[in-house]
C-alpha positions as CSV (number, residue, x, y, z in Angstrom):
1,X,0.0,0.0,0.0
2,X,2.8,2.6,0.9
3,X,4.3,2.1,-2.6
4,X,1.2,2.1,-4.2
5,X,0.7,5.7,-2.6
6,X,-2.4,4.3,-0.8
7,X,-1.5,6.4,3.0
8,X,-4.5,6.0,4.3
9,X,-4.9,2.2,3.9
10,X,-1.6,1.9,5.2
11,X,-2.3,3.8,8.3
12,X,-5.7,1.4,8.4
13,X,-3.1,-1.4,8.0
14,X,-1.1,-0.7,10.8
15,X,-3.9,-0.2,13.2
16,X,-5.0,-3.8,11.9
17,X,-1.7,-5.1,13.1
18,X,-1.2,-3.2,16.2
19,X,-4.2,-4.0,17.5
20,X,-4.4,-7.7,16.6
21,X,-0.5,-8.2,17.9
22,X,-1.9,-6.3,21.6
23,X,-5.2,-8.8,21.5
24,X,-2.6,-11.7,21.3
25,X,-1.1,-10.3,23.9
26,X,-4.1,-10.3,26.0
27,X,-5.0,-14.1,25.0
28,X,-1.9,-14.9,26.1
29,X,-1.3,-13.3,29.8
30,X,-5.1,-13.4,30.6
31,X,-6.4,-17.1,28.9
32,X,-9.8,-15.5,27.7
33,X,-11.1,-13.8,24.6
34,X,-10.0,-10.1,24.0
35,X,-12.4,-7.4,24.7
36,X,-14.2,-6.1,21.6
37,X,-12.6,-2.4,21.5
38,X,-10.2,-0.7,19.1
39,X,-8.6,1.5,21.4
40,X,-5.2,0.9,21.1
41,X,-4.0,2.8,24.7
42,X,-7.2,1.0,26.4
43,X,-6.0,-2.9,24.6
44,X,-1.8,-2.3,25.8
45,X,-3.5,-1.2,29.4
46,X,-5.4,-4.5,29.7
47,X,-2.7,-7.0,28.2
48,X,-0.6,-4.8,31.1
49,X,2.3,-3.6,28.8
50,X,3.9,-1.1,30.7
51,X,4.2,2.0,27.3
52,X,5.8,5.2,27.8
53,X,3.8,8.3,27.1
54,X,5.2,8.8,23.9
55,X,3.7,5.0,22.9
56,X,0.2,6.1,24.6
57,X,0.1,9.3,21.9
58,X,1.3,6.9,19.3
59,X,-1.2,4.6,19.6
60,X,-4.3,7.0,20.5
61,X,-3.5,8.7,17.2
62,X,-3.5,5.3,15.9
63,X,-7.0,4.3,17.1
64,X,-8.3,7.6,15.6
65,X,-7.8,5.6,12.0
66,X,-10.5,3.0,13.3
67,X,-13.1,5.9,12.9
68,X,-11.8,7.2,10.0
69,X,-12.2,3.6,8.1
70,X,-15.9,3.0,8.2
71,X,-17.1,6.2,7.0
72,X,-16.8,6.8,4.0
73,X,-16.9,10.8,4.0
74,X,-14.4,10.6,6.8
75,X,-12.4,8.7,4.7
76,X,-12.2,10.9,1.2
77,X,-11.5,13.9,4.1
78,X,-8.9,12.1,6.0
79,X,-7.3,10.3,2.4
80,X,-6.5,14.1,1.2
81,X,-4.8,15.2,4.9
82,X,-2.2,12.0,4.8
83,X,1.2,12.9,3.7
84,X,3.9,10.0,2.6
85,X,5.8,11.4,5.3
86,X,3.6,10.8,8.0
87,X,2.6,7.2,6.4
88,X,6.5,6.4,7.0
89,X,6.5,7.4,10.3
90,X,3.4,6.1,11.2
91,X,4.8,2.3,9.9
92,X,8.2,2.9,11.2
93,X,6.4,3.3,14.5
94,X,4.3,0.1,14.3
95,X,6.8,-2.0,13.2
96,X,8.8,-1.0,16.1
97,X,5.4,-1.8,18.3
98,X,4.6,-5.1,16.7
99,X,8.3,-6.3,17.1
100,X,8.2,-5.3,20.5
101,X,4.9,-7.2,21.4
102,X,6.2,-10.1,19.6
103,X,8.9,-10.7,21.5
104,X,7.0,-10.1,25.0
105,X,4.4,-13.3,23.2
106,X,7.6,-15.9,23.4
């Protein structure tokens, strides 16, 4: 999607993976189902990852793509506002999460 030039499905993308890698996380230290949110900050709090405030911003900006992706108004709107730039960053920062969560699941 990044090199397609597609920013806003690959910020949709990395919420998709963030959030699936912190439910895992949550299966795993807890032994029942995840809760059925998309908050990002709210999932790391209840899988008990200890994040630093800079991760909380990360992923609360994060969770605002959730919103974004089922309307499709919001969608167009928010499409035009995303910037390669800030699609690099934005997966730079996930993969870094991701990893991270990984290798607290071994």
């Amino acid at each position: 999607m990044f090199k397609a030039g597609r920013y806003l499905y690959v910020l949709f993308c990395c919420l998709q993976a963030v959030e699936k890698t912190l439910k895992a996380m949550i299966v795993k230290k807890t032994g029942k189902l995840p809760p059925r949110i998309h908050n990002l900050p709210r999932l790391a709090e209840v899988a008990r990852i200890e994040s630093s405030p800079e991760q909380v911003q990360f992923l609360g900006q994060l969770s605002g793509c959730h919103f974004q992706s089922r309307y499709p108004e919001a969608m167009t709107a928010a499409g035009a506002t995303i910037t390669q730039e800030l699609a690099r960053d934005v997966l730079g920062k996930t993969e870094q999460t991701v990893q991270c969560v990984r290798l607290m699941l071994r």
